[in-house]
C-alpha positions as CSV (number, residue, x, y, z in Angstrom):
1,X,-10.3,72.0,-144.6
2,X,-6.7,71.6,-146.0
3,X,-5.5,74.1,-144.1
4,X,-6.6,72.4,-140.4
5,X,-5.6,68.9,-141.5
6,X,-2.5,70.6,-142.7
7,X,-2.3,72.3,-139.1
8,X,-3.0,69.2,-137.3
9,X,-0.1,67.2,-139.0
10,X,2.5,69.7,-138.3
11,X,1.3,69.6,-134.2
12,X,1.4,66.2,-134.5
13,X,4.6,66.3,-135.8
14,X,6.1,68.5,-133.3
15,X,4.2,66.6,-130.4
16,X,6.5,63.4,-131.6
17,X,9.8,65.2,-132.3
18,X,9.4,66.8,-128.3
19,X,8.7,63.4,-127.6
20,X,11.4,61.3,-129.1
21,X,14.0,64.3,-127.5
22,X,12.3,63.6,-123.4
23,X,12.4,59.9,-124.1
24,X,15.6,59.5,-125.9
25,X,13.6,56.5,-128.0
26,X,12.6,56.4,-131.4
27,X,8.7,57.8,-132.0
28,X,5.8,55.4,-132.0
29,X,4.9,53.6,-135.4
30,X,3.0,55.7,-137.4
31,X,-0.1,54.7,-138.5
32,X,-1.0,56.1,-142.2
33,X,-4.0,58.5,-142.0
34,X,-4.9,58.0,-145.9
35,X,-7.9,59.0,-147.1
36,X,-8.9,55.4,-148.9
37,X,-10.3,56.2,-152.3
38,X,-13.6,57.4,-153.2
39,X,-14.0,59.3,-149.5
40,X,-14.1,62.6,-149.1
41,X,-11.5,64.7,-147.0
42,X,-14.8,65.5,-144.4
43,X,-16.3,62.4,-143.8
44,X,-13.1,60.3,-143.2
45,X,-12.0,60.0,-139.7
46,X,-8.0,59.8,-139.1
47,X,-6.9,56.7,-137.0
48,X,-5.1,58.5,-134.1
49,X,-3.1,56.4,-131.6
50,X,-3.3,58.3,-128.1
51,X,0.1,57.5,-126.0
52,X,0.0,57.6,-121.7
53,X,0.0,61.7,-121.2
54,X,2.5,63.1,-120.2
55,X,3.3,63.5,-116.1
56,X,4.0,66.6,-115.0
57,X,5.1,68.1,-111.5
58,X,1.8,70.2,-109.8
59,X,2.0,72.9,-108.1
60,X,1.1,73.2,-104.5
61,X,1.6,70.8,-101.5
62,X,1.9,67.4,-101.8
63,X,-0.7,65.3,-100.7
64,X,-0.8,62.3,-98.1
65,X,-0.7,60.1,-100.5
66,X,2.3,61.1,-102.8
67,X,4.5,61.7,-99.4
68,X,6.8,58.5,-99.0
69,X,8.7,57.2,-96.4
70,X,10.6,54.3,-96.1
71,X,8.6,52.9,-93.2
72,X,4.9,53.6,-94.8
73,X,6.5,51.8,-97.9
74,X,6.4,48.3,-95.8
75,X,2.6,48.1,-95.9
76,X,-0.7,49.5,-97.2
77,X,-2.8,51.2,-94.5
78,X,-6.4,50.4,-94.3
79,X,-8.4,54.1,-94.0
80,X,-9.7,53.2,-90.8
81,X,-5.5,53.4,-89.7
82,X,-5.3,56.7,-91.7
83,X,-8.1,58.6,-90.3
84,X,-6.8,57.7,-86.9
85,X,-3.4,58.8,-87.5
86,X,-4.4,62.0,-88.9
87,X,-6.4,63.3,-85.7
88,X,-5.5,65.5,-82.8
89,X,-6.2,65.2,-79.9
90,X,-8.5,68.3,-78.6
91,X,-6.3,70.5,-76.4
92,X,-7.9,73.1,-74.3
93,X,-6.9,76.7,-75.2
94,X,-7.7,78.0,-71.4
95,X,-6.0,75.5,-69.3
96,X,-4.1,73.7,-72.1
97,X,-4.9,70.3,-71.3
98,X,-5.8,67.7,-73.5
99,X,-9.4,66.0,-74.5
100,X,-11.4,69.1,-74.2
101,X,-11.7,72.6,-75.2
102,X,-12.2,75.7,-73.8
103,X,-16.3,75.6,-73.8
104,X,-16.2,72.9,-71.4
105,X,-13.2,73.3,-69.8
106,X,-14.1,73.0,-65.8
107,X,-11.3,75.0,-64.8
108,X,-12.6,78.3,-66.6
109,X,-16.2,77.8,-65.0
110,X,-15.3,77.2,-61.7
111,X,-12.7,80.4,-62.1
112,X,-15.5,82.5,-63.6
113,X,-17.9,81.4,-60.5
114,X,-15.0,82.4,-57.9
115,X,-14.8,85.5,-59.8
116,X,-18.5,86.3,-59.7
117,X,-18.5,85.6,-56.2
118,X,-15.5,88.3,-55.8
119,X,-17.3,90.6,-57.9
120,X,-20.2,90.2,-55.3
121,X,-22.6,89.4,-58.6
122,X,-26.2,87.6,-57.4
123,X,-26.2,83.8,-57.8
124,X,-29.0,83.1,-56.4
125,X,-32.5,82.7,-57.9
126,X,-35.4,85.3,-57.5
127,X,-37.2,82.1,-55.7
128,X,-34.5,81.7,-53.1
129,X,-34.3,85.1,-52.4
130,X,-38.1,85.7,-52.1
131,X,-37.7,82.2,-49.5
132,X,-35.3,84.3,-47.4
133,X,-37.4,86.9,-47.2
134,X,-40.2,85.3,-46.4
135,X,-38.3,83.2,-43.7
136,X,-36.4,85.6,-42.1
137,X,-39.9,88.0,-41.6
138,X,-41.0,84.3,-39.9
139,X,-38.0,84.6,-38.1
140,X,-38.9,88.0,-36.7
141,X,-42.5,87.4,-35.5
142,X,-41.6,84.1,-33.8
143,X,-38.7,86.0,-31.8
144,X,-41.4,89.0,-31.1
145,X,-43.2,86.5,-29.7
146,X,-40.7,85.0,-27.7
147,X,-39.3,88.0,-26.3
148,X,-42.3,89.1,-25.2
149,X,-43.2,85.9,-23.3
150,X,-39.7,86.3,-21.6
151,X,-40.3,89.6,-20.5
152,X,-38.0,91.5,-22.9
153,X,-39.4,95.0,-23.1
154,X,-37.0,96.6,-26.1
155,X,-34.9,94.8,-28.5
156,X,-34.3,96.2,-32.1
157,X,-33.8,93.9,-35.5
158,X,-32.0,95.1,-38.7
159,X,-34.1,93.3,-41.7
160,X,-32.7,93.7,-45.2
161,X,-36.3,93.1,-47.2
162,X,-34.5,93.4,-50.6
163,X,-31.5,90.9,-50.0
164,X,-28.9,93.1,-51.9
165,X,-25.8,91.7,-50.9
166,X,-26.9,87.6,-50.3
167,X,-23.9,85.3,-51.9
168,X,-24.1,81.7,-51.9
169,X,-21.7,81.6,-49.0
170,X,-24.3,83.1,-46.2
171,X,-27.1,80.3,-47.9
172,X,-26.0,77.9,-44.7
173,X,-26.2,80.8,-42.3
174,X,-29.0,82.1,-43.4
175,X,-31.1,78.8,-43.0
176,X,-30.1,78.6,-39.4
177,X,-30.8,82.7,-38.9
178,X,-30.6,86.0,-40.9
179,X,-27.3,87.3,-41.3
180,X,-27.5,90.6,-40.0
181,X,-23.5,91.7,-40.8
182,X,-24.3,91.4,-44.8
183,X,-27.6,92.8,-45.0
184,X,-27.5,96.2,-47.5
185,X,-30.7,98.3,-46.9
186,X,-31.9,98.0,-43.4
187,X,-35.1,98.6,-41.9
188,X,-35.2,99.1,-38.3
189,X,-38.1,97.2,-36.3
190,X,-38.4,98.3,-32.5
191,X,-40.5,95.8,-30.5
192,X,-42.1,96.6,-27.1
């Protein structure tokens, strides 16, 4: 036990003289840790005064915080100010504007739907196309009928039954008539 208390004296020692040579001041007053008499070495506890730690420099980058400027120095700012000082604004990495990104950007889907309409891709539901169908068969047997009450003896319609090639831009003329120019797999119907 001699030997740590021994140990501990000379740290505590050294501790003050590294001290006294930072601070340029004299070392704290020393408070005697003498065993009173009739204790044991074991059982007495040393009366230690514990000084501020010392500060030293961190590594890494400062924080907020410990930044200073002359003009944050005027006046403390309430978090509220400092969360709103901190954000961004979103900026959209397709079209580069500000106050939305890219997922909602309305410039990238109305570029992807002109695309898909280059591409010729189907944009039309299985429900309209099954309408069209259905309305330009309609279509047919209402004419048949007509042409026959006019006297017409031959006449021939190209149908397209599977609506291959139907883009969003013939939807008007299609509900005034078929399209006959953009139809892909014709069928030839001959009426007499």
């Amino acid at each position: 036990m001699d030997f740590l208390n021994q140990a501990f004296e000379k740290a505590r020692e050294i501790d003050s003289a590294e001290l006294e040579q930072e601070t340029g001041e004299g070392t704290q007053e020393e408070i005697a840790t003498e065993v009173p008499s009739g204790v044991s070495h074991a059982t007495a506890a040393p009366q230690i005064v514990l000084g501020d730690p010392r500060i030293s420099q961190t590594k890494g980058r400062k924080s907020e915080k410990e930044k200073t400027n002359a003009a944050e120095n005027s006046r403390f700012k309430s978090g509220m100010e400092l969360s709103q000082t901190r954000k961004r604004p979103r900026t959209c990495s397709y079209c580069k504007f500000e106050g939305h990104d890219s997922r909602t950007c309305a410039k990238k889907k109305a570029d992807k739907l002109a695309a898909n309409n280059a591409n010729g891709e189907k944009l039309l539901s299985k429900s309209f196309k099954s309408y069209c169908l259905f309305a330009g068969i309609l279509f047919l047997f209402i004419s048949a009928g007509l042409l026959l009450h006019f006297g017409l003896r031959h006449f021939v319609y190209i149908v397209d039954t599977y609506l291959m090639n139907l883009h969003l831009r013939d939807y008007i003329y299609i509900r005034k008539n078929i399209n006959v120019r953009n139809l892909a797999v014709p069928l030839t119907i001959y009426l007499a």
